[in-house]
C-alpha positions in Angstrom: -71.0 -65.1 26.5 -70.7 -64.4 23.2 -68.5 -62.3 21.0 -67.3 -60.3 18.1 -66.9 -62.3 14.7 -67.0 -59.7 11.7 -63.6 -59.9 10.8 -63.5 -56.0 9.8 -64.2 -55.6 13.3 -62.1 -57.9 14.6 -58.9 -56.8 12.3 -59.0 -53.1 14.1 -59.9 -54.7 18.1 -56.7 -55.9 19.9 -59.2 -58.6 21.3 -62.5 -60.3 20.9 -65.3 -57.8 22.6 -67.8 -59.2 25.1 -71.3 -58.6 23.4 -73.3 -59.8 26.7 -75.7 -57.6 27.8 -74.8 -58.1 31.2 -71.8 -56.5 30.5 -71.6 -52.4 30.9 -69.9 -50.2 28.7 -67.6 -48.4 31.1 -66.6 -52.0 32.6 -65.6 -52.3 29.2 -63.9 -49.4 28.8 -61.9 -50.3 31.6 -61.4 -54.1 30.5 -60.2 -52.2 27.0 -58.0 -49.7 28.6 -56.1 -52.1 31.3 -55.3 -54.8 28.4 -54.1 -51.7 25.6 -51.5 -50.1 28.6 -50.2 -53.3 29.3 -49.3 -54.1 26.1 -48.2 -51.0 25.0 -46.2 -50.6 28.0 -44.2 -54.2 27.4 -44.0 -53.1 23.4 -42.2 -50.1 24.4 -40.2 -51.1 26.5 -38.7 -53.4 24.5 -38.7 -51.4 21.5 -36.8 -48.6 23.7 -34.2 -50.7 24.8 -33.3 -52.3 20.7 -33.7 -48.4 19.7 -30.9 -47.2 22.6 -28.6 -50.4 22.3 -28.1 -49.7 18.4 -27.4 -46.1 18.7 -25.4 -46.1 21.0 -23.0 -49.2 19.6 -22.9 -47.1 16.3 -21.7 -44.1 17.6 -19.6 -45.1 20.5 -16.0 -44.6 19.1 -17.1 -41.0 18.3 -18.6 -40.4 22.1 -15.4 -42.2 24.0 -13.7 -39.2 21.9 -16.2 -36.2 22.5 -15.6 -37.3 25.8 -12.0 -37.4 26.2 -12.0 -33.8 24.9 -14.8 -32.5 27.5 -13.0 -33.7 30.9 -9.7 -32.3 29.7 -8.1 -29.1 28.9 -7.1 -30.0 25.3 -8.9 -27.5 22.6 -11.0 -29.9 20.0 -9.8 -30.4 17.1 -11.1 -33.0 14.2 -7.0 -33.7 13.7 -6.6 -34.5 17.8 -9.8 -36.5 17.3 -8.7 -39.0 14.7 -5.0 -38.5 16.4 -6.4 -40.1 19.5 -9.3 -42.9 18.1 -5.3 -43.8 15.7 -3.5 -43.6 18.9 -6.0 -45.8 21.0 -6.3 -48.2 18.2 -2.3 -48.6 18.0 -1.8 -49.5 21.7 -5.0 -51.0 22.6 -6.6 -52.3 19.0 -10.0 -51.9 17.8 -11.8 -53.0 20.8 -10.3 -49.9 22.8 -13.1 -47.9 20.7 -15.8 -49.5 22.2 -14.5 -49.3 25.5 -17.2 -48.8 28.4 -19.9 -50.3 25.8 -20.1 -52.3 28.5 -21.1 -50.3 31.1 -23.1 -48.1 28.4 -25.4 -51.0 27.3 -26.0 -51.5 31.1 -26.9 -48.1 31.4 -28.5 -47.2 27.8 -31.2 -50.1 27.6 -33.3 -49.4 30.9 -31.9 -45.8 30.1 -33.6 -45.7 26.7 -36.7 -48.1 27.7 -37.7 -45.9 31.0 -37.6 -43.2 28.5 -39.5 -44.2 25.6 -42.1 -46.0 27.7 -42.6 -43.7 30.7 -43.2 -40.9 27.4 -45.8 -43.1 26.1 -47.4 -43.2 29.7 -46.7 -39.4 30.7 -48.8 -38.6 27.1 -51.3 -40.9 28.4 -51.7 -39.1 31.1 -51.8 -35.3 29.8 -54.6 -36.6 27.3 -53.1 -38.4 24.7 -55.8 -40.2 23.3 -54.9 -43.3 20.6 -51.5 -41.8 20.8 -52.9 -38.6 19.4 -50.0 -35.5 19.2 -50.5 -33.3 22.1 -50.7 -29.2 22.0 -46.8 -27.8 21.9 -46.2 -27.1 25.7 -47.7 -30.4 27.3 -45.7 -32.3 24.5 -42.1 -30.6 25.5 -43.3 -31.6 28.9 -43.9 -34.8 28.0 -40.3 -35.2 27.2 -38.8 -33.2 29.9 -40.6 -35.9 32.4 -39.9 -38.7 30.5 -35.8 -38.0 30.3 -36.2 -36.7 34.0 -37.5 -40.0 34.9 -34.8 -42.3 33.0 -32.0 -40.6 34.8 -33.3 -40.4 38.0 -33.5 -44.6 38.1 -30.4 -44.9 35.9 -27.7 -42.7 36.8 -24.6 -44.4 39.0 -24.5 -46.4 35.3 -23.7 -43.3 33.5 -21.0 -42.1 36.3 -19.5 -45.5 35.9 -19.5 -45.6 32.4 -17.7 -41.9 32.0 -15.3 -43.2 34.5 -14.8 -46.0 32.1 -14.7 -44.2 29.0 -11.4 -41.9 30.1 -9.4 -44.3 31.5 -7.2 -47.2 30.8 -7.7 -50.9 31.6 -5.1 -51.3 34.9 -7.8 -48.6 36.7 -10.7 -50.4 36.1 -10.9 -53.7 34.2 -14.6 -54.2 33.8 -17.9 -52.6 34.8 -18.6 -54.9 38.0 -14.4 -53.7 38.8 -15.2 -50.3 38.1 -18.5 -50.2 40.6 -16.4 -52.0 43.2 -13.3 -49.8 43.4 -15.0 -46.7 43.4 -16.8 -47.1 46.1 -14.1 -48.4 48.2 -11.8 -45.7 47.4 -14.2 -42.7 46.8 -17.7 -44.6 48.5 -21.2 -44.8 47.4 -22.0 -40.9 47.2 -19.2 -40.5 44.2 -21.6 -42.9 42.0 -23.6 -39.6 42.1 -21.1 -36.6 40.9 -22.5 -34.6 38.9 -26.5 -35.7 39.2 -27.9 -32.1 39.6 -26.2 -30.8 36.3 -27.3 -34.1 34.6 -31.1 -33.6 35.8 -30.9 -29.9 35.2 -29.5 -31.0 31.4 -32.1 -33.5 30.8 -34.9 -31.6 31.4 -34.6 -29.2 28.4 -32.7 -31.8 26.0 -35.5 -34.5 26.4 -38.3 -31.9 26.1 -36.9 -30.1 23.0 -36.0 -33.5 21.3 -39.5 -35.2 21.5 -40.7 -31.7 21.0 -39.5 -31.6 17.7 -39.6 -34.9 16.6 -43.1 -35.1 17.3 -43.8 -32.3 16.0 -42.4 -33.3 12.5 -44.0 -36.0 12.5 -47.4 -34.2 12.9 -46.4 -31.6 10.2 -45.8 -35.0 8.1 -48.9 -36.9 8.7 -51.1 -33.8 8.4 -49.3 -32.8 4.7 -48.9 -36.6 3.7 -51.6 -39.6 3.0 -48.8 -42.7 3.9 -47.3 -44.0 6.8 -44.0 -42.1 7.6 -41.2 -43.6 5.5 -37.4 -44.8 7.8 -35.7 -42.1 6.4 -37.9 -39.7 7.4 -37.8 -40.8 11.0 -33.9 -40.7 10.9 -34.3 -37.4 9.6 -36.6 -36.0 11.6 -34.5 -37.7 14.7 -31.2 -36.4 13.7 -32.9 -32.4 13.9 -34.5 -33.2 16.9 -30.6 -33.9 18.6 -29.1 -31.5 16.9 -31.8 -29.0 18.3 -31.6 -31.1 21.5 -28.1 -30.9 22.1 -26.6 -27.4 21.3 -29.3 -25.7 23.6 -28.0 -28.2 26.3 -24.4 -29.0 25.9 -22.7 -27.0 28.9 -24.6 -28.7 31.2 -23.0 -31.9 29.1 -19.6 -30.2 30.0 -20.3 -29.9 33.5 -21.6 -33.4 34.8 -18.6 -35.1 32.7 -15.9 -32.8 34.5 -17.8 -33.7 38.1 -18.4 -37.2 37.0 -14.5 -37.9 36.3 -13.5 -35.7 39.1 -11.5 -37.6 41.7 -9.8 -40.4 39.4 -6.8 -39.5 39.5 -6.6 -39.9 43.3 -5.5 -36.0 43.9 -8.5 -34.3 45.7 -11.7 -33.3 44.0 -11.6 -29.7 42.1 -15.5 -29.6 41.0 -17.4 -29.2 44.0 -20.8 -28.4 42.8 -22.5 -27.1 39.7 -21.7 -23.5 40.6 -17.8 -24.0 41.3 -17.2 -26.4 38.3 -19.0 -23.8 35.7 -17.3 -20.6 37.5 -13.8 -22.8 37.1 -14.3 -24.0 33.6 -15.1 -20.1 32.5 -12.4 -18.8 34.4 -9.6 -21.3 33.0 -10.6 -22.3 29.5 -13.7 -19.5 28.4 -17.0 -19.7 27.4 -17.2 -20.9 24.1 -13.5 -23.2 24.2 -15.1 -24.2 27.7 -18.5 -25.0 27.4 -18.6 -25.8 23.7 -15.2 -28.1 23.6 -16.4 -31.3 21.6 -19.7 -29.9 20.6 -19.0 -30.3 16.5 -18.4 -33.7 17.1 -21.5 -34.0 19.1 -23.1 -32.5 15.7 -22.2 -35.6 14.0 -22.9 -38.3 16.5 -25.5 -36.7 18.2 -27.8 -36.4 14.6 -26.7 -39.9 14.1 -27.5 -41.5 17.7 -30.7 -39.6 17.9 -32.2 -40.7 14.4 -31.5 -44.2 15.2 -33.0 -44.5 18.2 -36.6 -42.7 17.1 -36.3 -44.4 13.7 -35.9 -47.8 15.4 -38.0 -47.4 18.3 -41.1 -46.3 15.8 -40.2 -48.9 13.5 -39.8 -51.9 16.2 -43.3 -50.9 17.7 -45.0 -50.7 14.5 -43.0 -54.5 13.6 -44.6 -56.0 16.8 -48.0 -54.4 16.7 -48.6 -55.7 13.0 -46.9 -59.5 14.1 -49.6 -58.9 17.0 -52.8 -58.2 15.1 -51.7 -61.0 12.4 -51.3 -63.9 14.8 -55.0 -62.4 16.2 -56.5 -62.8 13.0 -54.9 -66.4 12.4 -56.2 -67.0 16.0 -59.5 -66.1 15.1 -59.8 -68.1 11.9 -58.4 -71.4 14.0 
């Protein structure tokens, strides 16, 4: 067997090409096809889990906060904000901001690398060709599936961590603590509070945020001659939360008040999606109720967003050129 040596050829081919005759072209094809998914799919994966474990470190202090303010009664206020990051810091120290990371890392990474990776795939699927932009409803669905996915396989770690995030360290001292106690005192259905709001969220955050983002990016690439510059992707990531987030933040509202319901140890008050929205209207009002903490969101939300496209782009496009580079040396050897 022999194969490809023009190295203009081989610079663009992930891997030498069998030239035999005896070889057809749709065996090829499939050869070609099998060895590009598994790549990609390892590449994004790991790209998706560096691109949700930076975001969400940066803007953690300002998410315990946001969600402090959505699980209580308190109106938001940027003064009560700082009041209780100063407050936390005084009695527990600077750590006490990043409290839950723990349990947010163990959620966020196969969180982020389902997400970015099961997009890749679902855009595969619904014809994406080279990684080719798809027409405007199949791309929002290619979101909507991909965030449907990621918190279907990850959730009881984003119960956990909320649990976490609004309490102090005599109820639960560590994530493998916090898993343990709540299912012996509230057992294993409690791990999933507030799943259908959190699905029923995801859905339309995940679609409109790829949505957009790719859809910037094609508006970039079609007006521009050069590859798409970092601060453009944390632009164009920061618009696609912001977008993302506002047309889904009372569903936000709603699976943190059933997610922390309980921990306190008097009696559950949110018993479904229906009761907890009818309760939260009735006893705080629509926009106090279902908005509470959303300004902040404006600010981290941008923030976390943009990081994690920028750095999930830029991490795939890193490994792909190391890739092709030690293919070239190999060839040369």
């Amino acid at each position: 067997m022999t194969y490809a040596t023009d190295k203009s050829k081989v610079q663009d081919q992930p891997f030498p090409l069998p030239l035999s005759n005896d070889t057809s072209t749709k065996s090829v094809a499939k050869v070609i096809e099998k060895k590009f998914s598994k790549r990609d799919v390892i590449t994004s994966l790991f790209a998706g889990a560096c691109a949700g474990a930076l975001a969400k470190t940066v803007i953690a202090p300002l998410d315990r906060t946001k969600i402090m303010f959505q699980v209580s009664k308190t109106p938001f206020t940027y003064a009560k904000a700082i009041e209780n990051l100063s407050k936390s810091y005084t009695q527990y120290g600077l750590r006490s901001w990043w409290r839950g990371n723990s349990a947010m890392m163990a959620r966020v990474i196969p969180y982020a690398a389902i997400q970015f990776t099961a997009h890749e795939e679902i855009k595969r699927l619904l014809g994406s060709v080279n990684h080719e932009t798809l027409p405007p409803l199949k791309r929002l669905l290619a979101g909507s599936m991909a965030g449907a996915t990621a918190v279907i396989l990850t959730y009881p770690l984003d119960m956990v961590r909320a649990r976490m995030a609004v309490s102090n360290f005599s109820k639960y001292k560590s994530l493998r603590h916090t898993f343990v106690t709540i299912y012996k005192e509230e057992g294993i259905r409690t791990f999933y509070n507030g799943f259908i709001p959190t699905v029923i969220g995801i859905l339309p955050y995940a679609g409109v945020s790829f949505f957009v983002y790719e859809s910037l990016k094609k508006h970039y690439y079609n007006n521009n001659n050069h590859e798409i510059l970092i601060i453009n992707r944390l632009l164009f990531g920061a618009i696609a939360g912001a977008c993302g987030q506002t047309v889904t933040y009372p569903m936000d509202i709603v699976r943190r008040r059933m997610q922390i319901d309980g921990i306190d140890g008097k009696g559950y008050i949110y018993k479904n999606i229906f009761w907890t929205l009818s309760y939260v209207l009735k006893t705080e009002g629509f926009i106090k109720g279902f908005y509470k903490g959303l300004s902040i969101n404006w600010i981290k939300g941008p923030i976390a967003v943009g990081i994690s496209f920028a750095t999930y782009d830029t991490t795939k496009l890193f490994i792909n050129i190391i890739i092709n580079e030690a293919k070239e040396i190999k060839e040369f050897i």
